[in-house]
C-alpha positions in Angstrom: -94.5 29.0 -10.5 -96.5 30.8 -13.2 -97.5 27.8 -15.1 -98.2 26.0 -11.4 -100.6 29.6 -10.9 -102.5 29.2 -14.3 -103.0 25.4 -13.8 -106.2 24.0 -14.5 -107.1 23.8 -10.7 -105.6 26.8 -9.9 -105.2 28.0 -5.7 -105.8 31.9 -6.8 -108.6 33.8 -8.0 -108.5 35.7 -11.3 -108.4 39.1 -9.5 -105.5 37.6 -7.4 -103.7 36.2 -10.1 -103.8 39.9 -11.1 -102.7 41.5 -7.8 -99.9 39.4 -8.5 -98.8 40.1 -12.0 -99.0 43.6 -11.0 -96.6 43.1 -8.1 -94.1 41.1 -10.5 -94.7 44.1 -12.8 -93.3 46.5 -10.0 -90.5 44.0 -8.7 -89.4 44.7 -12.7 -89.7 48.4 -13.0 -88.0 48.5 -9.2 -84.8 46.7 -10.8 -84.4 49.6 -13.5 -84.6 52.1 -11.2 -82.2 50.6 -9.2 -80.3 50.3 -11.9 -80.5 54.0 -13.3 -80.0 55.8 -9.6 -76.5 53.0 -9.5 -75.5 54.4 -13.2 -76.2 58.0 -13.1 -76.9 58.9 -9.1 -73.8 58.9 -6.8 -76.8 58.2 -4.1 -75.1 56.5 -1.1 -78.4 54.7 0.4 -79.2 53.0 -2.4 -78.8 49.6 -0.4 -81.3 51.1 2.2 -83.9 52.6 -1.0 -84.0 49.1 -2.5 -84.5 46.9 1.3 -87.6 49.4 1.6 -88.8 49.0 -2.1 -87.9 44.9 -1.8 -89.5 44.7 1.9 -92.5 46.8 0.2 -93.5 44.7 -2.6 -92.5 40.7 -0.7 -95.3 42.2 1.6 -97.9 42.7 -1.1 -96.7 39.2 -2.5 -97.3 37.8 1.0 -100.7 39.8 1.7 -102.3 39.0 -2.3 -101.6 35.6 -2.2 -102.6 33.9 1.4 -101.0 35.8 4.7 -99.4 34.0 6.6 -100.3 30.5 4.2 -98.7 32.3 1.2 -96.2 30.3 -0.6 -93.9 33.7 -1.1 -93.3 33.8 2.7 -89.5 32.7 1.6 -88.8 35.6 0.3 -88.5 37.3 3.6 -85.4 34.9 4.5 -83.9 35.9 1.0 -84.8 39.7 2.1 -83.1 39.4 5.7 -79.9 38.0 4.1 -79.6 41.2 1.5 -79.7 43.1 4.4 -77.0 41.6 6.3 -74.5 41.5 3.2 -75.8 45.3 2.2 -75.5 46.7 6.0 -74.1 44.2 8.3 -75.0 42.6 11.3 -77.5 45.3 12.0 -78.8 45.6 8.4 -79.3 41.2 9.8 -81.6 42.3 13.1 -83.3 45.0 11.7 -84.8 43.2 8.5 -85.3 39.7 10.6 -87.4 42.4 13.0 -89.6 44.1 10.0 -90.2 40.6 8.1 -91.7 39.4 11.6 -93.7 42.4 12.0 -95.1 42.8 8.7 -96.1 39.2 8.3 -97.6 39.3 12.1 -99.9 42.3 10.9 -100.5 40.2 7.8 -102.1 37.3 9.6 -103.5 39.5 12.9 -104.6 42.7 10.8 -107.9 40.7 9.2 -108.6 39.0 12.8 -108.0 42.3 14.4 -110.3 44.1 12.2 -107.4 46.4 11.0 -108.7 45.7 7.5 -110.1 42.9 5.4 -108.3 39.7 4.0 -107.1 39.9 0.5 -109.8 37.2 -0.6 -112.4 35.7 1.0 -110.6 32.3 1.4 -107.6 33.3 2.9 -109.2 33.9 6.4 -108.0 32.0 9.4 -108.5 31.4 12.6 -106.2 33.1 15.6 -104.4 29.7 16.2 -103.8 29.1 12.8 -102.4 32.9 12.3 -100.5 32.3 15.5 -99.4 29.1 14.7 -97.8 30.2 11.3 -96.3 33.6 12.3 -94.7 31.8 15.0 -92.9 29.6 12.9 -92.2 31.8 10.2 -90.4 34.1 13.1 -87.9 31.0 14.2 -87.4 31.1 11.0 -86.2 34.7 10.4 -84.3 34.6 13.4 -82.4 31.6 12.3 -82.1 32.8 8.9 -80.8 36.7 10.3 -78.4 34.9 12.9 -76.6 32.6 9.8 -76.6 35.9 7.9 -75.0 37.5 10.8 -72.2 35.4 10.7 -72.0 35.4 7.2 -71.9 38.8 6.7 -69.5 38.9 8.9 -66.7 36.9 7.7 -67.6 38.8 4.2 -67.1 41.8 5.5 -63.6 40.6 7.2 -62.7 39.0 3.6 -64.0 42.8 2.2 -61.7 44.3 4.4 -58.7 42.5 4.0 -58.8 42.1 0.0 -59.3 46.2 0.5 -56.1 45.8 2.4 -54.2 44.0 0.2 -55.6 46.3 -2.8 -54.2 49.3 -0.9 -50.7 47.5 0.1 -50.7 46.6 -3.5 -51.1 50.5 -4.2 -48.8 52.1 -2.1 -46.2 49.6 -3.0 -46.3 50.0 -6.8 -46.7 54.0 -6.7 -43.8 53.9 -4.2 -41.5 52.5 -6.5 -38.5 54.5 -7.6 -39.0 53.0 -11.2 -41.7 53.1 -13.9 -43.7 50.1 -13.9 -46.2 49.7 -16.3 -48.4 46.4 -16.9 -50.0 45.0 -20.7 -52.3 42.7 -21.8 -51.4 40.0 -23.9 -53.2 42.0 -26.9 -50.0 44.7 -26.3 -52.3 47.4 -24.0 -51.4 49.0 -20.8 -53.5 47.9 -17.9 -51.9 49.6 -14.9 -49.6 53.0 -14.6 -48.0 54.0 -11.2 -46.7 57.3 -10.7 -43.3 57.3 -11.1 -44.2 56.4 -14.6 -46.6 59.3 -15.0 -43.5 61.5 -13.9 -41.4 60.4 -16.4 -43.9 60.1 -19.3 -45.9 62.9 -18.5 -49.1 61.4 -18.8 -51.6 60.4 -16.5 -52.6 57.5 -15.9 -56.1 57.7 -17.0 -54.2 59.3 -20.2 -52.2 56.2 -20.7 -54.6 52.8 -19.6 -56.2 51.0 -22.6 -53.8 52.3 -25.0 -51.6 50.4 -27.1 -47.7 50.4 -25.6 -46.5 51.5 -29.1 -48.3 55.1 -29.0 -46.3 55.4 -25.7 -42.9 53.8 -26.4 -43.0 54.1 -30.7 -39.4 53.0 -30.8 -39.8 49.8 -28.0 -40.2 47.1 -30.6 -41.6 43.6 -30.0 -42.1 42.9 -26.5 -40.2 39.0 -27.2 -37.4 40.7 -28.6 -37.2 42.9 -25.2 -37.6 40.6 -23.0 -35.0 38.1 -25.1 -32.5 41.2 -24.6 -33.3 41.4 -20.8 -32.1 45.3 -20.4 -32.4 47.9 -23.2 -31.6 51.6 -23.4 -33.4 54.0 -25.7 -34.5 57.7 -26.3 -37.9 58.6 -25.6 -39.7 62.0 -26.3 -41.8 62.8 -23.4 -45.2 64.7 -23.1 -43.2 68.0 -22.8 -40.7 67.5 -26.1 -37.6 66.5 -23.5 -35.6 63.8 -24.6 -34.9 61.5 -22.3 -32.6 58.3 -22.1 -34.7 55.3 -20.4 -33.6 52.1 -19.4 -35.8 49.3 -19.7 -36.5 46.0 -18.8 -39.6 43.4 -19.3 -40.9 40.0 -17.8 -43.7 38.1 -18.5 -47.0 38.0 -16.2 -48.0 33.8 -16.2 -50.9 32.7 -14.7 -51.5 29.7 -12.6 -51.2 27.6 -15.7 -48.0 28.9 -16.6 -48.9 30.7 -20.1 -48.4 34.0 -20.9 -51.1 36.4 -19.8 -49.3 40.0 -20.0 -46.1 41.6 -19.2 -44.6 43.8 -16.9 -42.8 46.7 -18.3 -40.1 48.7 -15.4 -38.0 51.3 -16.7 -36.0 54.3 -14.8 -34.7 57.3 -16.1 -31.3 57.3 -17.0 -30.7 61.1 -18.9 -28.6 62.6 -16.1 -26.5 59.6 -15.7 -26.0 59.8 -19.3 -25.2 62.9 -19.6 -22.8 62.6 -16.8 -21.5 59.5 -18.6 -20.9 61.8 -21.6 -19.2 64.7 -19.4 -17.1 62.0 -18.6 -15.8 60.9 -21.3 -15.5 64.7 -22.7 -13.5 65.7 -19.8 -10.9 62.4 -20.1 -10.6 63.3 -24.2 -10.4 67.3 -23.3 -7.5 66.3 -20.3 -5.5 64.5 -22.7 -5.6 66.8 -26.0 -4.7 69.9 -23.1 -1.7 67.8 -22.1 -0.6 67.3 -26.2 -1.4 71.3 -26.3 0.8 72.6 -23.3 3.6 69.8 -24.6 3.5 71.1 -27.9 3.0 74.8 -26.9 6.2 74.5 -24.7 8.4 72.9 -27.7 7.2 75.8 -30.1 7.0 78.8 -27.8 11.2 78.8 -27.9 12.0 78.0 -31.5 9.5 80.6 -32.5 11.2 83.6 -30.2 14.5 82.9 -31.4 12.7 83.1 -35.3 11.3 86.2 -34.1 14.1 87.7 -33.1 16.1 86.5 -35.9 13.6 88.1 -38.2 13.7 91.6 -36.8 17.5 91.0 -36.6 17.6 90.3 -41.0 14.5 93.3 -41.1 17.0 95.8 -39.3 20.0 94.8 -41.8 17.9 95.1 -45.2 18.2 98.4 -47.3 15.1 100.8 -47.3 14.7 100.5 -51.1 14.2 96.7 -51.0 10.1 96.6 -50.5 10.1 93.6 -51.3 12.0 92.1 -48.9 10.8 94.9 -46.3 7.1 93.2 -47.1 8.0 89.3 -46.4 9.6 90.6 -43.3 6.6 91.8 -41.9 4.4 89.1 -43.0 7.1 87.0 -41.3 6.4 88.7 -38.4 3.1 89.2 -38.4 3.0 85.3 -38.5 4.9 84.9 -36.2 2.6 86.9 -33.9 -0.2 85.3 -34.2 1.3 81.8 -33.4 2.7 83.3 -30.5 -1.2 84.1 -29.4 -2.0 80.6 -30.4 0.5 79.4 -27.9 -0.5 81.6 -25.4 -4.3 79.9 -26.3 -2.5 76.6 -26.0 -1.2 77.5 -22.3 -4.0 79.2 -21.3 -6.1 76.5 -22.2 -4.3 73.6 -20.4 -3.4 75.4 -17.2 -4.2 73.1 -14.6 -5.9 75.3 -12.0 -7.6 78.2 -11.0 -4.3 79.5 -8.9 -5.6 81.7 -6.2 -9.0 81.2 -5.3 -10.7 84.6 -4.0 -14.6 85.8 -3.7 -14.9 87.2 -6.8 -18.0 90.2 -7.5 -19.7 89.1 -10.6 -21.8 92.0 -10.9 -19.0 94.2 -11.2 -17.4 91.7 -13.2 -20.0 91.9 -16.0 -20.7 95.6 -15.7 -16.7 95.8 -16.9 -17.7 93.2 -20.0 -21.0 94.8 -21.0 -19.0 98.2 -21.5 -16.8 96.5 -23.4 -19.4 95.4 -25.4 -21.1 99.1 -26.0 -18.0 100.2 -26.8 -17.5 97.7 -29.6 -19.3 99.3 -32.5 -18.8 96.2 -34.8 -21.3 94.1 -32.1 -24.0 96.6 -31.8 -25.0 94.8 -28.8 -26.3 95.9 -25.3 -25.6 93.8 -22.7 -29.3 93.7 -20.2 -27.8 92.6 -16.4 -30.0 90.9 -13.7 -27.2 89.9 -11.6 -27.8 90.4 -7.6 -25.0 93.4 -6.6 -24.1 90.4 -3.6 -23.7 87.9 -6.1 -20.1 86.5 -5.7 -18.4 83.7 -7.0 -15.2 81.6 -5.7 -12.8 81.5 -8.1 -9.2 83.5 -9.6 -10.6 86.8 -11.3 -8.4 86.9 -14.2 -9.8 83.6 -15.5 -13.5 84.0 -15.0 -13.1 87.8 -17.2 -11.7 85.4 -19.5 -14.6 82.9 -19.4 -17.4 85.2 -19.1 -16.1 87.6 -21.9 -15.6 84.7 -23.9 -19.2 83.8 -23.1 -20.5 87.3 -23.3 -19.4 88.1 -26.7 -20.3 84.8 -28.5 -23.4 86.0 -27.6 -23.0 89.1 -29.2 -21.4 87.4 -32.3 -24.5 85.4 -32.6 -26.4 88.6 -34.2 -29.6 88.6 -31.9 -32.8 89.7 -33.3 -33.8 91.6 -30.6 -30.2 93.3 -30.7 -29.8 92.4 -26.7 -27.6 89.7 -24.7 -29.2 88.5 -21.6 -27.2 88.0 -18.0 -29.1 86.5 -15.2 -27.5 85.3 -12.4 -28.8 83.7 -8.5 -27.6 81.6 -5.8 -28.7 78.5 -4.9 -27.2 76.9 -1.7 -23.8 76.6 -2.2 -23.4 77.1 -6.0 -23.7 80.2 -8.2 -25.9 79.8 -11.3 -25.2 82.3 -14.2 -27.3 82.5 -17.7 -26.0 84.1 -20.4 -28.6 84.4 -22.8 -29.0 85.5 -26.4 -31.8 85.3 -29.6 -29.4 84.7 -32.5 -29.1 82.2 -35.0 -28.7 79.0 -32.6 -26.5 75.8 -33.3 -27.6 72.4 -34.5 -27.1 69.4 -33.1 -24.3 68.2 -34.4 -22.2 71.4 -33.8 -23.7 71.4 -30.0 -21.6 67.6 -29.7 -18.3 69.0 -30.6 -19.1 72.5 -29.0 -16.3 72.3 -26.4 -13.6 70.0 -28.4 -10.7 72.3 -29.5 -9.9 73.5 -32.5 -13.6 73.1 -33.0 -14.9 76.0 -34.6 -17.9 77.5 -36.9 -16.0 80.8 -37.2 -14.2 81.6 -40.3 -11.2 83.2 -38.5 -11.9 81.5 -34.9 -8.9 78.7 -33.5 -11.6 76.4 -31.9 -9.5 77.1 -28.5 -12.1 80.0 -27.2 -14.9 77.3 -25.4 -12.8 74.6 -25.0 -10.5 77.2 -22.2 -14.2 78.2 -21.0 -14.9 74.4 -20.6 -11.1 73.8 -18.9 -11.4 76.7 -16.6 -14.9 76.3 -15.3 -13.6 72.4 -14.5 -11.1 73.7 -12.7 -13.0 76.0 -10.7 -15.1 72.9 -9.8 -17.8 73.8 -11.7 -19.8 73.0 -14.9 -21.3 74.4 -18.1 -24.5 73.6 -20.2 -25.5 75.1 -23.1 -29.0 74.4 -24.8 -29.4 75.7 -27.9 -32.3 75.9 -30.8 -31.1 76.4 -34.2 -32.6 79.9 -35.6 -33.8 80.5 -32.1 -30.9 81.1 -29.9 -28.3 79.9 -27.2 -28.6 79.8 -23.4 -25.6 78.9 -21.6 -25.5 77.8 -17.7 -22.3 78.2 -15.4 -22.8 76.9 -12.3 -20.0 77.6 -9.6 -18.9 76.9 -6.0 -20.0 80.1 -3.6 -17.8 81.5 -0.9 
């Protein structure tokens, strides 16, 4: 149009030709201002700023270059169909309205007298101007009608692609599972919620990162998908380990190549770790059946050996030390594999007997004098146990457990000299803490905590937790210990309220 413009018989002036660079000049500097309130403005009428900055300078288009004979009059039907896909229907009406207005005082304002014709030779008569604005308004109303209707059905296919966004929304975060999405580069696209609970991270934490920073341990996604379900540990945000299970299939497109994957993955650690009690409480039930069948077949041999000792002890002469000396080793001996026994039966009794309400505060009071009283602990036990707390369960076997409990604490030498006891109801279970700052267990000796004849004690029998393990079972109840080497041990009872 510009070469058309500077042509050597040219339809415009120089001073037009001006009028109009100038107006091109503004359409330009309108765009980056558009473009600067869209990038740093959360203005919502910026459709409606840039109709009336559009609708301004098409006007001085039409006005500097002919009225109503200007070859820029199309612009108004580009104008009037903005409108209707910026506002609607309305947005249609209103702008097919204006266009007809401003180009009617276009033509009429110079006849009129309302003010002078751009140039000279764009005056016309009142027919003419009649004439043309007449046909340039059919044309804005036919123009604004189509644009009605086609704003319309863009708006219904707006509304429904909205739909289906949100659908698509609510049924990914609704998931009970982690689902992720990647790129066929190997970074995350998409994140739903469940998978920010598990991980930790957020979303906007997570999306355009690679999937090893999240999953380091996941591998090659062809090797996951060629295993169809994996298991692993992951480290979440908070230092938790956590057992995930995992499974991958590929995103195609329409051409059937690979363009991403789809990552779903659930957390698995309680089922694990109820797995793992499992198997603990089948390997603990069968060595407590060995232990009372063995404890039975020694418990008699070994009273008659006792008694046959003290019998031979009675018999030997005063002056024979010697002999005097192996007796009492003999029986000494004999002693302490009676206790073991008693361990043995202790440990595989089958039940709690009679169940009663048992008052744990009072309980614990009893232990943590105990404990003062034991100057080789130097120990104080610090109680935060309700006075109303009770507990269902035989009396004589939770002493056991919690003194047990109570003064592995205490053998633990806390730094702060000071075993811990907190203890709360929850619904129908009891939960009770028993909590000290000593020197902690590793990992490995947290595994076999509960196995008997596990010990770490030079002079312990390894029976002491695993009868605190068999007892709480049979209470119906369970135990948890978490413990931090060099930092200390927290371990949870939880058992049935009355």
């Amino acid at each position: 149009m510009l070469a058309q413009l500077r042509g050597g018989e040219s339809l415009y002036s120089g001073r037009v030709l001006g009028a109009l660079y100038a107006l091109v000049l503004a359409g330009f500097l309108l765009a980056l201002a558009y473009g600067a309130l869209a990038a740093w403005s959360p203005f919502r009428q910026l459709h409606l700023v840039e109709l009336i900055g559009d609708a301004v300078v098409i006007s001085g288009f039409v006005y500097c270059s002919g009225g109503a004979r200007s070859i820029f009059g199309f612009l108004y039907p580009i104008w009037i169909v903005y409108a209707a896909l910026a506002l609607g229907s309305r947005g249609a009406m209103i702008a097919c309205s204006f266009a007809t207005v401003a180009l009617g005082a276009i033509a009429w304002g110079p006849i009129a007298g309302w003010f002078p014709p751009y140039s000279p030779d764009f005056a016309m008569g009142s027919r003419e101007a009649g004439t043309a604005v007449g046909t340039h308004a059919v044309a804005f109303v036919a123009v604004a009608l189509l644009a009605r209707r086609l704003a319309a059905e863009v708006q219904a296919g707006r509304d429904e692609l909205q739909h289906l966004g949100e659908l698509h929304r609510r049924i990914v975060d609704n998931v009970s599972s982690g689902l992720l999405t990647v790129t066929r580069l190997g970074w995350v696209s998409s994140f739903n919620q469940e998978a920010e609970s598990i991980t930790g991270f957020s979303a906007a934490e997570v999306v355009g990162r690679p999937l090893g920073e999240l999953f380091p341990t996941l591998g090659p996604l062809d090797v996951v998908e060629r295993q169809r379900r994996i298991q692993l540990e992951y480290r979440d945000r908070d230092g938790r380990t956590l057992h995930l299970g995992m499974s991958l299939s590929w995103l195609r497109n329409a051409a059937g190549s690979n363009d991403g994957a789809i990552l779903i993955f659930q957390d698995l650690t309680h089922l694990v770790e109820m797995e793992e009690q499992l198997r603990k409480s089948e390997r603990l039930g069968a060595i407590g059946q060995l232990a009372a069948g063995l404890a039975h077949e020694i418990r008699n041999p070994l009273a008659s050996l006792s008694g046959a000792v003290e019998l031979l002890a009675a018999d030997l002469p005063a002056s024979d030390r010697h002999s005097q000396t192996l007796s009492q080793i003999v029986q000494r001996e004999t002693a302490r594999l009676n206790r073991l026994v008693t361990d043995f039966l202790t440990y595989a009794r089958p039940g709690p007997g009679r169940s009663e309400p048992v008052r744990l505060r009072a309980l614990f009071e009893e232990l943590a004098e105990l404990v003062a009283r034991d100057d080789s602990l130097g120990v104080r036990v610090e109680l935060a146990v309700p006075e109303s707390l009770e507990a269902l369960g035989n009396a004589d076997q939770l002493r056991q457990v919690f003194w047990n409990l109570v003064r592995n604490a205490a053998e633990s030498e806390p730094v702060d000299r000071v075993v811990r006891v907190r203890g709360m109801r929850e619904n129908a279970t009891v939960e009770l803490e028993i909590e000290d700052r000593g020197c902690g267990m590793a990992p490995e000796t947290l595994e076999r905590i509960f196995e008997p004849f596990y010990t770490t004690k030079p002079k312990g029998t390894g029976l002491g937790l695993a009868t605190v393990h068999r007892v709480v079972e049979a209470h119906g109840g369970r135990i948890g210990i978490d413990s931090e080497l060099g930092r200390g041990t927290i371990v949870r009872v939880w058992l049935p309220a009355p």
